[in-house]
C-alpha positions as CSV (number, residue, x, y, z in Angstrom):
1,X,59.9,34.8,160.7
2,X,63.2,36.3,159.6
3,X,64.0,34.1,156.8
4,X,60.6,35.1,155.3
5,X,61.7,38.5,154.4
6,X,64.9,36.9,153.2
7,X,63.5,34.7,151.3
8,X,60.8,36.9,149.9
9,X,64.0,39.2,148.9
10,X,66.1,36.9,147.1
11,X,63.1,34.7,144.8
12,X,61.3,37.6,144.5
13,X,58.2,36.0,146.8
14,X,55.8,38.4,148.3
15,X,54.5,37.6,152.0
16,X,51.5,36.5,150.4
17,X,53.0,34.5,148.1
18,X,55.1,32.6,151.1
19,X,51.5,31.9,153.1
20,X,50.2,30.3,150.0
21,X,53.3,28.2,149.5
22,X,52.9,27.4,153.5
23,X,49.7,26.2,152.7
24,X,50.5,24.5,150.1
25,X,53.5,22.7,152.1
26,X,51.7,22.0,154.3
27,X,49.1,19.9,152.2
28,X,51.7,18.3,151.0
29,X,53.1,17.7,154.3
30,X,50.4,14.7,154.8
31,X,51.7,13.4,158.0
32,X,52.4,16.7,159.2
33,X,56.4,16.1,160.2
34,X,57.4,19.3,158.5
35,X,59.2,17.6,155.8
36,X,58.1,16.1,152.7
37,X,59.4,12.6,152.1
38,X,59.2,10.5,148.8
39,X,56.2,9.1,149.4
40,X,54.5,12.5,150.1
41,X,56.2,14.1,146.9
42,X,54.8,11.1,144.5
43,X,51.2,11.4,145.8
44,X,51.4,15.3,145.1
45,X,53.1,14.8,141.5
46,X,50.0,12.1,140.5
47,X,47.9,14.2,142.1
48,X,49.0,16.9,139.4
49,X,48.7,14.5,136.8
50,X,52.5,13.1,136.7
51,X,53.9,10.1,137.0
52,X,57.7,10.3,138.1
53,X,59.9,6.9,138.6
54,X,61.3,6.9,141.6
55,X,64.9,7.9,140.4
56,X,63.0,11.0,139.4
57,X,61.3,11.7,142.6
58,X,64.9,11.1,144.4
59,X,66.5,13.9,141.8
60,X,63.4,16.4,142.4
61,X,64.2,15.7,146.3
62,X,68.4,15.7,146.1
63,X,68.2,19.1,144.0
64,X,66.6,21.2,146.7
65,X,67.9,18.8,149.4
66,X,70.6,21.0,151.2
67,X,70.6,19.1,154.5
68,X,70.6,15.6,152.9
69,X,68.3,14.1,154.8
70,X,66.3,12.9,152.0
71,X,63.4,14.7,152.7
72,X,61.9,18.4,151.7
73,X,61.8,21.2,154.2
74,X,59.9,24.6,153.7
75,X,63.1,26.2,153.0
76,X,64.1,23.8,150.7
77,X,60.6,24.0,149.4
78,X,61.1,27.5,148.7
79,X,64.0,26.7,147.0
80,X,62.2,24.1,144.4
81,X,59.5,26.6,144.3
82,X,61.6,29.3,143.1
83,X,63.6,27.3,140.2
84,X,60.4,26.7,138.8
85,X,58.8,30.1,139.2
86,X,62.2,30.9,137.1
87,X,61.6,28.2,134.4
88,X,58.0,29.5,134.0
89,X,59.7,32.8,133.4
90,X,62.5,31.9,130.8
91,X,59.6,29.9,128.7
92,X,57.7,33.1,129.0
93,X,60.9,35.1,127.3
94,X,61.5,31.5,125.1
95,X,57.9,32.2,123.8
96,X,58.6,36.3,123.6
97,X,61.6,35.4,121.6
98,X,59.7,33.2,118.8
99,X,57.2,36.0,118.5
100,X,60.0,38.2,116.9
101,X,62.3,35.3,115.6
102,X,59.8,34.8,112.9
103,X,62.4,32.8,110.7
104,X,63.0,30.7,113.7
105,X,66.9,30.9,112.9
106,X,67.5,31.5,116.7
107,X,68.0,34.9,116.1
108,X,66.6,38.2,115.3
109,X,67.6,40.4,113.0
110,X,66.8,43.9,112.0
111,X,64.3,43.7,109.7
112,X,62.1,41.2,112.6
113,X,63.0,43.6,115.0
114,X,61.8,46.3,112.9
115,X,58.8,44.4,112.4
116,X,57.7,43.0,115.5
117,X,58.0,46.6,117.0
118,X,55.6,48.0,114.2
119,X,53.2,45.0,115.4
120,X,53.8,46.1,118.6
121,X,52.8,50.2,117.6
122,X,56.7,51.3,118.4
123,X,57.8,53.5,115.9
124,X,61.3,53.9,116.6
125,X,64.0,55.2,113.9
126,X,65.9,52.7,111.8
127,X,69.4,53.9,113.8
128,X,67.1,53.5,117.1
129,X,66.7,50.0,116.0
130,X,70.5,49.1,115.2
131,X,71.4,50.5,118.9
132,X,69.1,48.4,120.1
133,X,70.7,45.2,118.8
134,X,73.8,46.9,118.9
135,X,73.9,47.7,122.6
136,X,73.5,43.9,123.4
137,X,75.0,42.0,120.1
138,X,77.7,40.7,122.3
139,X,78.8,38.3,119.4
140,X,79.0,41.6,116.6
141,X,76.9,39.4,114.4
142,X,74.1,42.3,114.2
143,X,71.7,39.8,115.7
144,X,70.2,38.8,118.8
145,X,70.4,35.6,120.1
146,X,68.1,34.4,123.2
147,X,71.0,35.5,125.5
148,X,71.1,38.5,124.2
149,X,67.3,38.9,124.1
150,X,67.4,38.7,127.7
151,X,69.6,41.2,127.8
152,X,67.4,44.0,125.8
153,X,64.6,43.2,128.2
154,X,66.5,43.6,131.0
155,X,68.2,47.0,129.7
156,X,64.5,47.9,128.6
157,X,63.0,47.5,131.8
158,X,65.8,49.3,133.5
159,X,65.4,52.8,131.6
């Protein structure tokens, strides 16, 4: 399907991770239209242990609804799939962050940073340390907010 590599592209879904969300769709798809209505998306959520009103069901459906037929293609699927792949992601980093914001100012400062890397076996130089926090401080505070925590990962993982 030439969407699938597309897709698999821009969320960052491998082939195999499309087939299982096929399958998955496709469970939910109970009466097997190739959408999934309101009705379909409640019994899923209870079936997760959830217990959405109605007005929430219809939000979870209008967010990923591009056509506007009030129903959930795979595409769209995809879509809903992908937001909260990304949500599972940021409270990963969220939870990353706390680890090193041991005052839990919402920010960290040199001397976490400096200890959360010894925790972590880095022994990097004091000045090493200040260009870290430096190179993404884009307040000039001299601390790193969650933003800017982002940021150093991303920059990390690039080098």
């Amino acid at each position: 399907n030439e969407y699938k590599s597309y897709l698999r592209m821009s969320n960052n879904f491998s082939e195999g991770d499309i087939n299982e969300l096929k399958e998955a769709f496709l469970i939910f798809d109970k009466d097997n239209n190739g959408y999934i209505d309101i009705n379909e998306l409640e019994q899923v959520m209870q079936g997760l242990g959830h217990r959405p009103s109605e007005e929430e069901l219809k939000d979870m459906i209008h967010a990923v609804d591009k056509d506007d037929n009030g129903t959930i293609d795979f595409e769209e699927f995809l879509t809903m799939m992908a937001s909260h792949k990304n949500d599972q992601a940021e409270a990963e980093i969220r939870e990353a962050f706390n680890v090193f914001d041991t005052n839990r100012d919402g920010k960290i400062d040199f001397e976490e940073l400096k200890q959360a890397l010894i925790k972590l076996g880095e022994s990097l130089s004091d000045d090493k340390i200040r260009e870290m926090i430096t190179s993404v401080d884009k307040d000039g505070d001299g601390e790193v907010d969650f933003e800017e925590f982002c940021q150093l990962l991303d920059s990390e993982s690039d080098s």
